[in-house]
N, CA, C and O of each residue as an XYZ file, in Angstrom:
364
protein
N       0.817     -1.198      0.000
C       0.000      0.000      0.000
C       0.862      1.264      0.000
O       0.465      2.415     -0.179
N       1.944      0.903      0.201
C       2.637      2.277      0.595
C       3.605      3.411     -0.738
O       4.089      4.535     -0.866
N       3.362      1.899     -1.593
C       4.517      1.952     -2.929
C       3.335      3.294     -3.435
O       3.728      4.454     -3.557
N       1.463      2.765     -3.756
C       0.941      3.796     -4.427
C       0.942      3.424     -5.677
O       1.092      4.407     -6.403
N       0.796      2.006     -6.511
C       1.027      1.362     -7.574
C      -0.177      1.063     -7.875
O      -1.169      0.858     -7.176
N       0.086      1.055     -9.542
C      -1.533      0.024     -9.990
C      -1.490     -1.445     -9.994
O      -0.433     -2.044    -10.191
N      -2.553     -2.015     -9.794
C      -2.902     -3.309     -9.318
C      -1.441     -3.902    -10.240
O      -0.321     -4.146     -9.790
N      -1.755     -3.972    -11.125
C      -0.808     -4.910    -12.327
C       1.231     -4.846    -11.446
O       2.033     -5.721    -11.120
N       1.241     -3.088    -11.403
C       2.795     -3.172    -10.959
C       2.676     -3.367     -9.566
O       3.782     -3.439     -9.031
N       1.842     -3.465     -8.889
C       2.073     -4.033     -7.395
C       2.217     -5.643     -7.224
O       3.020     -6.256     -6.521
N       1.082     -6.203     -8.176
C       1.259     -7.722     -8.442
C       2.819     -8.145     -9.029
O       3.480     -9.102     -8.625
N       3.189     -7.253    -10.002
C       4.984     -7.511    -10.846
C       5.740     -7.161     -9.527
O       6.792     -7.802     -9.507
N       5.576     -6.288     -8.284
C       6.800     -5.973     -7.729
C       6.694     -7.048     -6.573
O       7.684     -7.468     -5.975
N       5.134     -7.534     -6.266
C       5.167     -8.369     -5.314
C       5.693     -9.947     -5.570
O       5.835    -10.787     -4.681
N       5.929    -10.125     -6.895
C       6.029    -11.656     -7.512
C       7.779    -11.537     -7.174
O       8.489    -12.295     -6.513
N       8.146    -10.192     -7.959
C       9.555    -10.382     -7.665
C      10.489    -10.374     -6.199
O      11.524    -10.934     -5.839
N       9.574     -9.470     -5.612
C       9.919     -9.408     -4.679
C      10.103    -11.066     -3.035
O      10.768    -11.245     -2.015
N       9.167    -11.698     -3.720
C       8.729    -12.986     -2.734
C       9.978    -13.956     -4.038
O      10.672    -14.874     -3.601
N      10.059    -13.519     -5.655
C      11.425    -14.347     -5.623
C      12.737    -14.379     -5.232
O      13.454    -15.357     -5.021
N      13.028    -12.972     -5.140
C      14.181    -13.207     -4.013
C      14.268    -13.465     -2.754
O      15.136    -14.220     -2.315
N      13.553    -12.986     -2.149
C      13.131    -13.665     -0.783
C      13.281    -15.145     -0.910
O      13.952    -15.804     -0.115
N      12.657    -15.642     -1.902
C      12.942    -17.160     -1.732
C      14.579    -18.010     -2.500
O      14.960    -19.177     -2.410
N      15.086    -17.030     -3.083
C      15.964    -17.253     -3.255
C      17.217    -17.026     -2.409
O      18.256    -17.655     -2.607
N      17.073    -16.094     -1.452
C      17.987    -15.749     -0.221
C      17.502    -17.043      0.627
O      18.537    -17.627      0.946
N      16.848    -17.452      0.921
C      15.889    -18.618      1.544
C      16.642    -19.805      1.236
O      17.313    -20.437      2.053
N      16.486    -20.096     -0.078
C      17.423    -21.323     -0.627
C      19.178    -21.310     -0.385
O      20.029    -22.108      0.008
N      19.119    -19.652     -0.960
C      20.841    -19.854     -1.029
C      21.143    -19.421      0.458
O      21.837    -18.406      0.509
N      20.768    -19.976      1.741
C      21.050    -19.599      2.946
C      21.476    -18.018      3.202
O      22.001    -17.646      4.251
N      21.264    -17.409      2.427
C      21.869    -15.825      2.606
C      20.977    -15.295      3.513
O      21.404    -14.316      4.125
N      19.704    -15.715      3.811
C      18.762    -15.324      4.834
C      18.560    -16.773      5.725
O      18.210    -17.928      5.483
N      18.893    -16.176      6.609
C      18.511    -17.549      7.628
C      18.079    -16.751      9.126
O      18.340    -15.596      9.463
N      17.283    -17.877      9.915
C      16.538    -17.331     10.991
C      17.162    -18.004     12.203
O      17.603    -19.142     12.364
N      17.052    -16.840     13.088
C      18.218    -17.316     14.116
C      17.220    -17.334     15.862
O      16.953    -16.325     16.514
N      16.894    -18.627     16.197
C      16.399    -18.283     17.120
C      16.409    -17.769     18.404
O      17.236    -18.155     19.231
N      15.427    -16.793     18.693
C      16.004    -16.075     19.765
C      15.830    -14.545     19.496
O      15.601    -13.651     20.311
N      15.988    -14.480     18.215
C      16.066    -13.135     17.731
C      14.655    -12.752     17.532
O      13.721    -13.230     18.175
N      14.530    -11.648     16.382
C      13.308    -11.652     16.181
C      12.227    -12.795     15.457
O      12.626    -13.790     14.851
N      10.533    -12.375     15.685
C      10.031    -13.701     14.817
C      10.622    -13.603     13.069
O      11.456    -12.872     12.535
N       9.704    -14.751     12.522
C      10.014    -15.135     11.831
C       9.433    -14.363     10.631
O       9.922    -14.244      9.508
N       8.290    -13.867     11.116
C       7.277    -12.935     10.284
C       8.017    -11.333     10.294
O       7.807    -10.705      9.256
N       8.907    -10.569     11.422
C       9.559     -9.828     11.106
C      10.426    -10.066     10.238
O      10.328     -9.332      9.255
N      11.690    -11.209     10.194
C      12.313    -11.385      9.064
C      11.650    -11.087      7.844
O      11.701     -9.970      7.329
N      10.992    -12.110      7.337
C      10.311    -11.785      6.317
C       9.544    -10.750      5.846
O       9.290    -10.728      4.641
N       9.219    -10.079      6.408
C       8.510     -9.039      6.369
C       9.271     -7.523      6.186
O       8.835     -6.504      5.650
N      10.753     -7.817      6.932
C      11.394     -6.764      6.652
C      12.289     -6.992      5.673
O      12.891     -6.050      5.159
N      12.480     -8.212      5.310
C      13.429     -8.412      4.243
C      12.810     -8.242      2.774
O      13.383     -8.040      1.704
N      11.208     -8.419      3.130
C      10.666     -8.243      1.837
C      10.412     -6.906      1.209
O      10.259     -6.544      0.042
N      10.419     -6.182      2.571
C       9.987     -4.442      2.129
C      11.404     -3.653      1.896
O      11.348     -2.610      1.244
N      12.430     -4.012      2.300
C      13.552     -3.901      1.708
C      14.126     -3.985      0.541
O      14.841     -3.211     -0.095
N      13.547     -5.462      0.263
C      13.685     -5.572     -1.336
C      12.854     -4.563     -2.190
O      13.307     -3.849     -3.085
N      11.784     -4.614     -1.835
C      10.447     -3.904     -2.742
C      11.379     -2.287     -2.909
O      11.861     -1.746     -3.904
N      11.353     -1.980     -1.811
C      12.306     -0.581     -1.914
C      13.262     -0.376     -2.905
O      13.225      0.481     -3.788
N      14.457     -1.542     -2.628
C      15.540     -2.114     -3.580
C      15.179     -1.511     -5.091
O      15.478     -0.460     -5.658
N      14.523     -2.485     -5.409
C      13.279     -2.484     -6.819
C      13.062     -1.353     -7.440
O      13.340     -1.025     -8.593
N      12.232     -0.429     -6.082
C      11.749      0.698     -6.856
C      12.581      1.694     -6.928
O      12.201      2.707     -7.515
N      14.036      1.642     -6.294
C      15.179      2.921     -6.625
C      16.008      2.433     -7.388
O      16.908      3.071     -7.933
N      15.750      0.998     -7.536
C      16.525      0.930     -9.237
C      15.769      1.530    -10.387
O      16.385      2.352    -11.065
N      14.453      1.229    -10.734
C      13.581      1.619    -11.550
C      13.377      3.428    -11.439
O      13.233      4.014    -12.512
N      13.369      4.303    -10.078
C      13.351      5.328    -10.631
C      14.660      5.499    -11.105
O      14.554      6.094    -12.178
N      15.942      5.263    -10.833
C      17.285      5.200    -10.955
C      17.364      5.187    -12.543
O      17.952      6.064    -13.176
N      16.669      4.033    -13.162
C      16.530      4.050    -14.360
C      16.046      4.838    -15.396
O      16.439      5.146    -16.521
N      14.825      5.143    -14.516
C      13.674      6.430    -15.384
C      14.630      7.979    -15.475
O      14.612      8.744    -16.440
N      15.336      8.144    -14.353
C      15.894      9.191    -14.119
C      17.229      9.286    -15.202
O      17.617     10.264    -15.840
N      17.784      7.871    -15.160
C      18.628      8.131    -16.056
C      18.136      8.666    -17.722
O      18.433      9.689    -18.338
N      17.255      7.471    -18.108
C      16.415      8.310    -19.459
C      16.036      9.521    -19.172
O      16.233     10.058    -20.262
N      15.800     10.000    -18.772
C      15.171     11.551    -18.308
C      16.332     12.377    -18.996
O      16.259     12.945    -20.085
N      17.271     12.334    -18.254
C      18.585     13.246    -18.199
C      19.309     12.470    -19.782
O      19.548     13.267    -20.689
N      19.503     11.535    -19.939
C      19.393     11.555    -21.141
C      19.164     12.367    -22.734
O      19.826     13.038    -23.526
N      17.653     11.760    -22.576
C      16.462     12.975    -23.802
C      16.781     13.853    -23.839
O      16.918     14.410    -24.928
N      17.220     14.767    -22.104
C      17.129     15.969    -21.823
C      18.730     16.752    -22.676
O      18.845     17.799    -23.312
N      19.869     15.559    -22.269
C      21.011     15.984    -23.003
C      21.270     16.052    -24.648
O      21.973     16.790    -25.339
N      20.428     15.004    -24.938
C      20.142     14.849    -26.514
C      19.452     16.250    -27.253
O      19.657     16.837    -28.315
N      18.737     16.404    -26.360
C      17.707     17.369    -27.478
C      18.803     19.217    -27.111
O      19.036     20.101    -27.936
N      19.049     19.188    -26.215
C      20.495     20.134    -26.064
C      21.381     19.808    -26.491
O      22.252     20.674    -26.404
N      21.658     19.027    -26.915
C      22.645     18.583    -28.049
C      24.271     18.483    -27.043
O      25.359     18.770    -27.542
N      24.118     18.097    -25.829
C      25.550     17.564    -25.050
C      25.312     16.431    -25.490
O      24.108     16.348    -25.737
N      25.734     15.710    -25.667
C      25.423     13.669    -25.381
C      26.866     13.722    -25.095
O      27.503     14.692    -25.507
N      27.424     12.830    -24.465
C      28.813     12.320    -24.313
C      29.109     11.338    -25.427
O      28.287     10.564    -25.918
N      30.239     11.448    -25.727
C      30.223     10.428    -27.073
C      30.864      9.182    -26.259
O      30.646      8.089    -26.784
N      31.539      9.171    -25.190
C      32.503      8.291    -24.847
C      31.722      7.667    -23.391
O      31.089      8.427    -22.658
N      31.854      6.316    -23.122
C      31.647      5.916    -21.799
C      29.728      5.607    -21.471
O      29.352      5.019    -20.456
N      28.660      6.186    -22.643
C      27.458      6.158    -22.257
C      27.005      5.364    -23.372
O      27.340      5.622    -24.528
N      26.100      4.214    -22.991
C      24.899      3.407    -23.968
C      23.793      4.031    -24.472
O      23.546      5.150    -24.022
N      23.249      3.682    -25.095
C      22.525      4.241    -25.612
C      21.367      3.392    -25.707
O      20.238      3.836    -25.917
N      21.710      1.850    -25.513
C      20.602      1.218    -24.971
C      19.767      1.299    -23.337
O      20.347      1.562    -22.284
N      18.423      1.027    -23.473
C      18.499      1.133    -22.571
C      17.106     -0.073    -22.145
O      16.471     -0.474    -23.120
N      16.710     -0.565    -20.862
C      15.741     -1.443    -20.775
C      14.435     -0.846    -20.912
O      14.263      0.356    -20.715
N      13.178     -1.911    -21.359
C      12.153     -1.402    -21.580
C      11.366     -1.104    -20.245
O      11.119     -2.090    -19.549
N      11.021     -0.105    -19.885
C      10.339      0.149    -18.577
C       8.931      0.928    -18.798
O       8.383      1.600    -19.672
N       8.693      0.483    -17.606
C       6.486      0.996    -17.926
C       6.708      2.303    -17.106
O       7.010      2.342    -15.913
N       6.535      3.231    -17.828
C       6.237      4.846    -17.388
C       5.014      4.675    -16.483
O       4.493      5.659    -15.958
């Protein structure tokens, strides 16, 4: 609820998000230590962590196209060191 997403990208960030979780899970990189906190905090904070993760790569990304366009149509572009590809992302 907190992301502020439409149904569709809350369902895409929640799928990915529960696959790494389960992949830290498998590859022991998350493990539960008893004594500590429950088990539902782990998870729960490891998952909203990720989700976070997620969404400052993606504005990270948007931002980079941004500044981009913005250098293109001013006519700086760097010729050296920058792609020009870039991934397909949902505005």
């Amino acid at each position: 609820m907190k992301f502020r997403l439409g149904e569709d990208e809350q369902l895409d960030l929640a799928s990915d998000a529960l696959l790494q979780v389960t992949n830290k899970l498998v590859s022991g990189k998350l493990v539960y230590m008893p004594g500590r906190a429950p088990v539902f905090n782990l998870l729960t904070t490891t998952t909203y962590r990720i989700m976070y993760s997620i969404m400052n790569k993606k504005n990270s990304q948007r931002n980079g196209i941004r500044k981009l366009v913005e250098d293109a149509a001013a006519g700086i572009l760097p010729t050296i060191g920058r792609s020009i590809r870039v991934p397909n992302i949902k505005t």
